[in-house]
N, C-alpha and C positions, 0 to 999 in steps of 0.2 A: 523591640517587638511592638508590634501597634494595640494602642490598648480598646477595650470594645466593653459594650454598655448590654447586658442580657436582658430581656424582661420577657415573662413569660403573656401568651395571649393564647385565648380557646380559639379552636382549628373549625369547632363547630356551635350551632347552638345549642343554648342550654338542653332544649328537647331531645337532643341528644341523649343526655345525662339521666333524665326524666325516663328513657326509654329503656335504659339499662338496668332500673330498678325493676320492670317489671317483669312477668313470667314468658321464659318463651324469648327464643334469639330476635335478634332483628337484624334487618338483610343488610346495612352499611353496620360494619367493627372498623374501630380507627386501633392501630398501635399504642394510640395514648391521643388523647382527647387537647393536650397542652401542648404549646409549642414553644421550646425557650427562643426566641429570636436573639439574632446577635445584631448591633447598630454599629458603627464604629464610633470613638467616642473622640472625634475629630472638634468638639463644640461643645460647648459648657452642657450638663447636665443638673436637674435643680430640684426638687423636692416640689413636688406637685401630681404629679410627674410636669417636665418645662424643660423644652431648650430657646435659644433664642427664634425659631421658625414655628414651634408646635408648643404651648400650654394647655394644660388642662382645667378650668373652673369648674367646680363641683360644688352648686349651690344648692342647698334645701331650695326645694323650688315654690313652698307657701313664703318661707322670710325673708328667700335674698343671702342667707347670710351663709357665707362660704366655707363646706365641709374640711376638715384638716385635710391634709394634704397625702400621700404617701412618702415616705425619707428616700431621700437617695444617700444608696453607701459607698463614695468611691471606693474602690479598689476593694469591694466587698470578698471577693473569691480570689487568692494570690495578690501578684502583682500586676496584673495587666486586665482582669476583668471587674466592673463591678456592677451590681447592682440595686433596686428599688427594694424599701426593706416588707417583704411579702413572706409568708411559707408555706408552700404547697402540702395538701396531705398525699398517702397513697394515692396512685390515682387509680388503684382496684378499692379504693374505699371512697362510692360512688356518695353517697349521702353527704360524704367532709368534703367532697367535694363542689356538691350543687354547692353547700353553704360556703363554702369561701369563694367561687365564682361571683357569691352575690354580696359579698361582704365589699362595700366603699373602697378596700384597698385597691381590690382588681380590677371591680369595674372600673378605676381611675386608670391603671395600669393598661388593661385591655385595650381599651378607647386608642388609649397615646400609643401602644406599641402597632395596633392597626393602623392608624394615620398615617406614623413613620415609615411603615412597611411599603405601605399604597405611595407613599411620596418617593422613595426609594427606587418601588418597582418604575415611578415613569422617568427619573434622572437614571435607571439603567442604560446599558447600551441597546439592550432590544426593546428600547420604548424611546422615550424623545433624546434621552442621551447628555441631556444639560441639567443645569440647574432650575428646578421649575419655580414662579413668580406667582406672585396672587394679582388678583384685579381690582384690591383694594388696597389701601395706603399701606396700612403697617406690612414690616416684612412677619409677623409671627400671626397663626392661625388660631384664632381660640376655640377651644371644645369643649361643652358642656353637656358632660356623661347622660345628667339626669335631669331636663331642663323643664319637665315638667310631664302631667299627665295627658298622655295624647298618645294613639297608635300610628307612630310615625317619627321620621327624621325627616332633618333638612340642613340644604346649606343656603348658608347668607352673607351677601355681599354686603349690604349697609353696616353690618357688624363683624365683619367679617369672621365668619365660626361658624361651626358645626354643631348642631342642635339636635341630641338624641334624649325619647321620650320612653316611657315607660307607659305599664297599664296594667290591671289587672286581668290573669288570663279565668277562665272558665272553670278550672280548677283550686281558682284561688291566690295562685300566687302570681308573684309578679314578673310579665317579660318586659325585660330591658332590651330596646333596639340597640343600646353601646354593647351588648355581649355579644350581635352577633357581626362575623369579621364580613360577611356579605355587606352588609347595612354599614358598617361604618367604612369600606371600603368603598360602594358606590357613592356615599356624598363626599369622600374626600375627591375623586373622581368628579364631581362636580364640580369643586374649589379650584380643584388645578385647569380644568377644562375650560372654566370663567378666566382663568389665567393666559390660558393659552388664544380663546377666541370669546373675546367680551360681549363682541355684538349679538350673542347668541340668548344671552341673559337678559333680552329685552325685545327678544325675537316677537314678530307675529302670526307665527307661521308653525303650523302642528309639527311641519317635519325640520325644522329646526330645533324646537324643541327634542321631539324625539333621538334628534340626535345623541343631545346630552342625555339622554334617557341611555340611550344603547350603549353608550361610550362609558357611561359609571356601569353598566349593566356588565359588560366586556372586561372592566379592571377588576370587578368581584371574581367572575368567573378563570378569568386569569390567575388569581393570587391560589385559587383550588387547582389548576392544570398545574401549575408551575412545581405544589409541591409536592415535594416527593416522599414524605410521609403519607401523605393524605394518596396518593397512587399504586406505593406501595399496600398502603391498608385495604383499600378497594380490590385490586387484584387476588392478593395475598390472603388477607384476614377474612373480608366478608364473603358471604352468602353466596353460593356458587348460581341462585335464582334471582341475582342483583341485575337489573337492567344496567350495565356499567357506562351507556352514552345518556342514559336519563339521568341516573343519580348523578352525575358529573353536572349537569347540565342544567341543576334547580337553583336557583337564586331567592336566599330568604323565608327561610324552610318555618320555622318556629313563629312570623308576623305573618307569613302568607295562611299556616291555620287557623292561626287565631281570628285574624280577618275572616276568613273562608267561615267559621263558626259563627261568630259573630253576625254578621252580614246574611247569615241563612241561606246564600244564594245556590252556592257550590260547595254539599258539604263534603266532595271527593277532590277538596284544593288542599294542598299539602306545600304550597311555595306561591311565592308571589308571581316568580315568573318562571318558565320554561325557554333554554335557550334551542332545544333542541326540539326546535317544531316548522312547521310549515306555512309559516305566515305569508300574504303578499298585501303590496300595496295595491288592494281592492277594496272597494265597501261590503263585498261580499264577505270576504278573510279578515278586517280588520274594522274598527271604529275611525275613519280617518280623522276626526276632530279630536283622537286621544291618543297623546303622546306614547303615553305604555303599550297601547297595543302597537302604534307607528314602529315604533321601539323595535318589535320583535320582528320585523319585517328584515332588519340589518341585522342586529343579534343571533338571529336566528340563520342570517346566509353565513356571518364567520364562523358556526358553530360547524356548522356542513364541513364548511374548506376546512376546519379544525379536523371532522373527521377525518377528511379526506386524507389530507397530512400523514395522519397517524395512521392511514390503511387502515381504518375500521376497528373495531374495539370488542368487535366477538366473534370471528370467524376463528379465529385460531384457541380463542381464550375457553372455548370451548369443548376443545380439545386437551383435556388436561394429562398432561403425563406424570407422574409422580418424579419418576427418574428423569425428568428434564425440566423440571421447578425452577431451580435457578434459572437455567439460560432464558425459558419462556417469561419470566417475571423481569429479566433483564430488559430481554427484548421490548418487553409491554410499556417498559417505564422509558427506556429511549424513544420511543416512538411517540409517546405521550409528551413528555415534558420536547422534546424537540417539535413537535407537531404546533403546541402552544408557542415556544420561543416562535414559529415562522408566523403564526395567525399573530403575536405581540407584535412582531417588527410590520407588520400588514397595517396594521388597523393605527398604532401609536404613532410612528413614524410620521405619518400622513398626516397628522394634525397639525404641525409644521407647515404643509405643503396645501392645508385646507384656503378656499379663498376666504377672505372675510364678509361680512354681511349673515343675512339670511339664506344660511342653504338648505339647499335639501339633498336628501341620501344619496343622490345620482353624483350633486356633488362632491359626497364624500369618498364615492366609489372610484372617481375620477384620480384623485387626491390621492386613493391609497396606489393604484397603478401606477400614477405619478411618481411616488415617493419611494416604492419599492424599483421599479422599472433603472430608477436613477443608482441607484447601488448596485443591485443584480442585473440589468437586461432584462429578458423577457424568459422569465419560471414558469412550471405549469402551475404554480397557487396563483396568479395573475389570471390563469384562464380559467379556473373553477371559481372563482370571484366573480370574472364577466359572467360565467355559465348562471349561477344564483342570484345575480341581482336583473338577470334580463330575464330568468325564470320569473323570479318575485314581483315583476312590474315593478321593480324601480327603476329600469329602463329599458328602452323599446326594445332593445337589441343592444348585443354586444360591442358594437359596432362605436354607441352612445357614452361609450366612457375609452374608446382610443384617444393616445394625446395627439398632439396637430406635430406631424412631423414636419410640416414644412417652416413651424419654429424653436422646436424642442433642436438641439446641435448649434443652431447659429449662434454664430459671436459676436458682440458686441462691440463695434469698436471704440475706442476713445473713453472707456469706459473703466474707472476705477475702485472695486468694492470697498475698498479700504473709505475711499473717499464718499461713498454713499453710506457707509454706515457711520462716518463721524461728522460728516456737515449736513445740519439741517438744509441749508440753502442748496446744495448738491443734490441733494435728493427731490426736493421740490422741484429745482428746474431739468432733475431726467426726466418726473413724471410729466412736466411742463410738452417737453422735446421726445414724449415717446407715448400720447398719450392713446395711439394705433393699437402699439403693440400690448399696452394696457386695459384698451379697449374701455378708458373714458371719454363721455361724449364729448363733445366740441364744448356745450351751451352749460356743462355742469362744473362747476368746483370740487375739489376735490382735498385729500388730509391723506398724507404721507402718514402712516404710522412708525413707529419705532421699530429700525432693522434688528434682523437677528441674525446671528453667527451660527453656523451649526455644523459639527465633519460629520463626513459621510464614512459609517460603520459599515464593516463585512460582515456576514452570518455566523460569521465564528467569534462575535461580538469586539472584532481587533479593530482599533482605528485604523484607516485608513491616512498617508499625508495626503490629504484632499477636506478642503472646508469647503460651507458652500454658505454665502449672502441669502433673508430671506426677505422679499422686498414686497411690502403690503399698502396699496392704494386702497381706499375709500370716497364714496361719494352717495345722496342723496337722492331719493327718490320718494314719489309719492301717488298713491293710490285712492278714489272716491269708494267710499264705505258708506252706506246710509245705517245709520243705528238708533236711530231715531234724532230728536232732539237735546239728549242728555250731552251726547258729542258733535263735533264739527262733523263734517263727511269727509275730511282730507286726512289720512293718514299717512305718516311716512314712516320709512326704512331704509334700510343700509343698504349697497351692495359694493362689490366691490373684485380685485385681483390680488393675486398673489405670485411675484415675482420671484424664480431659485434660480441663482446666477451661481456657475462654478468662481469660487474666491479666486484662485490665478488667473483662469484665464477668460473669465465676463463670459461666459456660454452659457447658453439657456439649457436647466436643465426640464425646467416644467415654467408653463406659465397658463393658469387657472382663473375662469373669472363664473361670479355668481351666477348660478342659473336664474333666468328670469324668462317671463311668458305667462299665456294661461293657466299655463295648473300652477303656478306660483301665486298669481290672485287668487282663484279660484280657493286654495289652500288657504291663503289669508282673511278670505271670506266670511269662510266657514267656520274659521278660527274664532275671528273678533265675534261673529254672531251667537256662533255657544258658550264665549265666558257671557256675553249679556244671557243668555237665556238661564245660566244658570246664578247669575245673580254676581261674577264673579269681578266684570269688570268694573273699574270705580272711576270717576273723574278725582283728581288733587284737590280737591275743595271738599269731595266728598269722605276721603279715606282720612282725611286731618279728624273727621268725628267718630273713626272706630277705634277704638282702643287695639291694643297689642296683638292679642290673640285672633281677635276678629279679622286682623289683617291678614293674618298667615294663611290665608286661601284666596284672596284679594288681590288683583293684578292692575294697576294702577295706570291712569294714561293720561299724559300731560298738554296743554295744549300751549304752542309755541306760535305766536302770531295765526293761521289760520288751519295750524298743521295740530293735529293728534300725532303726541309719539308714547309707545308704551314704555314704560322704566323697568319693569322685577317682571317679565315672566316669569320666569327659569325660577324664580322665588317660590313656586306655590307647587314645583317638582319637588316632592318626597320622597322616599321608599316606596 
């Protein structure tokens, strides 16, 4: 019997907990507020919480000096399961509860049982389906629960880890961004997302960024559809005056108030972000030089198609029959968790299939058509995707994210996968001998990236025998920027293609290249000109004189003979 590793992690935030002490229901009840998660315990386990892929450091954040750990107890429970040595109280005894949420043991625990979860959710088969990589040297990710005072997280390449902050709420006590699973789920989603497309971590471009924005935004929100405690409770338990496609659809509930208070701006903000709204890529609808609002422009079209999926979420549900509870509560929760499985394998799938460089959302859209199109054919969630994104102005028309059939089928002759994915030189002289169908120019150089292997899954999450090559050019370009005299006026970036060849038989199943044009300057523009105005961008000479913390909003841009390149955007993306 395969043995497995349990650790418990909160389903919600603490304000949750907060909420439950006071007078008077409130419209979300969960079954239980804790969720024991099972891992499998395929890899060492270690007292920290640590395996070799995920540690957790937990250091006083005035000394440095690093909090005990929590025990791991193999084979704590029987023979086959064990666990971190923690003890839950009632969990109808709300009070022993806030205080062991916030006792060191948990938050050490929570942190690491989130990470692994989110890391899980994208090596499933309705997300990318492989093992996922970092973009940094080590293979093991460090987390530091409590990394100091600040209302915010973040993830970071140079160190590779995940950096969640605390702060004193309004009332006194303290929120911790590691308790909530939204928050540490979207920066792991960062981590893996730098993993999967690097050039985005150094992007110049608001809707590059924003990607990463939507794409950690999407893995939160997934980890809430997926489960089926949290959908059962919603239906079932809470408030029959529950808006059930809004509360589904809040990201960040307990930083976005505290924010929303703090900040005095908006004192009817109750989350950081809303997936389930009407954004477009307008200046009217959005800030287009801010990534989070760019953000919800995508976030906000999967949410739709998510509805759409699931057939709506209140037509029926309120209609409650007592003598038909089960089968309606049945029905409710198939149609939910299967709705998310279709928007998971949409949106995840496709990051694979994304080109490299700087893209933007159009090309994302392309990508998910791509990626889905290649397993399925043509579904109708392909065409309520085209319908929201050419609603949204992310593009002209639907028309703008069809693949090119006149090379999606053809095969390739003379052509080896086996042999493009083991010889450097093999794959240099395809891209050499096919630089058309790559659509690099004649006069640019170019850098083969590292191929990927990956099979093609069916919706019933079953392998298919079908693998498929994933084959990624890059090449160099540069744009005049005037920003005054502190920088050159030359800045460059990436762009580039992304080749899916079927593994047997060299057939094209997508092949994807960077948008570029005017509203791709125009975008970068805008971009580089609002980190200067707001003090953000630095030259290498000058960010060597700020100390640690000062950098963590700092986006740094290097100059390489006559060219500006930026290094950390995607650094100064938080919660």
């Amino acid at each position: 019997m395969r043995k497995i590793v349990r650790i418990p992690l909160l389903l919600v935030d603490p304000q949750y907990l907060r909420e439950q002490l006071k007078t008077g229901p409130s419209e979300l009840l969960l079954a239980t507020p804790i969720e024991s998660s099972q891992f499998p315990h395929d890899e060492e386990f270690l007292d920290g919480p640590a395996t070799s892929r995920v540690a957790v450091y937990d250091f006083e954040a005035d000394s440095e000096v690093l909090r005990p750990g929590v025990k791991f107890l193999p084979q704590g429970v029987g023979k086959t399961i064990s666990r971190y040595d923690v003890t839950l109280p009632d969990i109808d005894d709300t009070e022993a509860l806030i205080k062991t949420v916030e006792s060191d043991s948990f938050i050490q625990l929570n942190t690491f049982a989130i990470v692994m979860k989110t890391i899980f959710f994208f090596e499933s088969p309705d997300s990318l389906g492989r093992e996922v990589t970092w973009a940094f040297e080590s293979r093991q990710l460090q987390v530091r629960p409590r990394a100091g005072l600040w209302e915010n997280a973040l993830y970071e390449r140079d160190s590779g880890s995940l950096q969640f902050f605390y702060f004193p709420s309004k009332a006194g006590y303290n929120v911790y961004t590691a308790l909530s699973q939204d928050i540490v789920a979207h920066e792991t989603a960062h981590a893996i997302l730098d993993g999967v497309a690097p050039d985005l971590y150094k992007a110049t471009r608001t809707e590059s960024l924003a990607l990463h924005e939507a794409i950690a935004d999407l893995t939160a929100i997934m980890l809430t559809l997926l489960n089926e405690m949290i959908i059962f409770s919603v239906y079932a338990i809470s408030s029959s005056q529950l808006d059930i496609a809004s509360a589904l659809s809040k990201i960040g509930k307990e930083l976005g108030t505290e924010m929303g208070r703090k900040m005095r701006r908006d004192l009817g903000i109750d989350c950081l972000r809303v997936l389930n709204n009407k954004r477009k890529l307008d200046p009217a609808s959005v800030d287009l030089t801010d990534p989070y609002h760019v953000s919800e422009v995508l976030s906000g079209a999967m949410f739709q198609v998510f509805l759409k999926c699931a057939g709506g979420l209140t037509e029926e549900e309120e209609k409650w029959v007592p003598e038909k509870a089960i089968d309606m509560l049945e029905d409710f929760e198939k149609r939910v968790l299967g709705a998310a499985r279709e928007v998971s394998r949409l949106v995840f799938r496709a990051l694979d299939y994304l080109p490299p460089g700087e893209v933007s959302l159009a090309d994302f859209g392309r990508a998910m058509i791509a990626a889905h199109r290649a397993v399925n054919g043509e579904r109708r969630e392909q065409l309520w995707l085209m319908q929201e994104l050419a609603m949204r102005g992310v593009v002209k028309d639907e028309g703008d994210l069809e693949v090119d059939t006149e090379i999606v089928g053809r095969k390739l002759k003379d052509v080896s996968c086996r042999e493009l994915l083991e010889s450097e030189a093999a794959a240099k002289r395809f891209a050499e001998n096919h630089r058309d169908l790559l659509r690099i120019p004649s006069s640019s150089d170019f850098e083969v990236q590292p191929r990927l292997v990956r099979d093609r899954v069916d919706n019933r999450g079953k392998k298919r025998q079908k693998r498929d090559l994933v084959f990624r050019v890059t090449w160099k370009k540069e744009e005049e920027h005037d920003l005054g005299p502190r920088f050159a006026s030359h800045w460059g970036y990436k762009v580039g293609t992304t080749l899916v060849l079927d593994w047997n038989t060299s057939t094209i199943l997508s092949v994807l290249t960077t948008e570029q044009g005017g509203s791709q300057y125009s975008d970068r523009d805008r971009t580089l000109k609002k980190w200067m105005e707001q003090g953000r961008l630095q030259t290498l000479k000058e960010s060597k004189k700020l100390h640690d913390q000062a950098l963590k909003d700092k986006i740094i841009a290097r100059k390489t003979g006559r060219t500006m390149w930026v290094t950390n955007s995607a650094r100064v993306l938080c919660s």
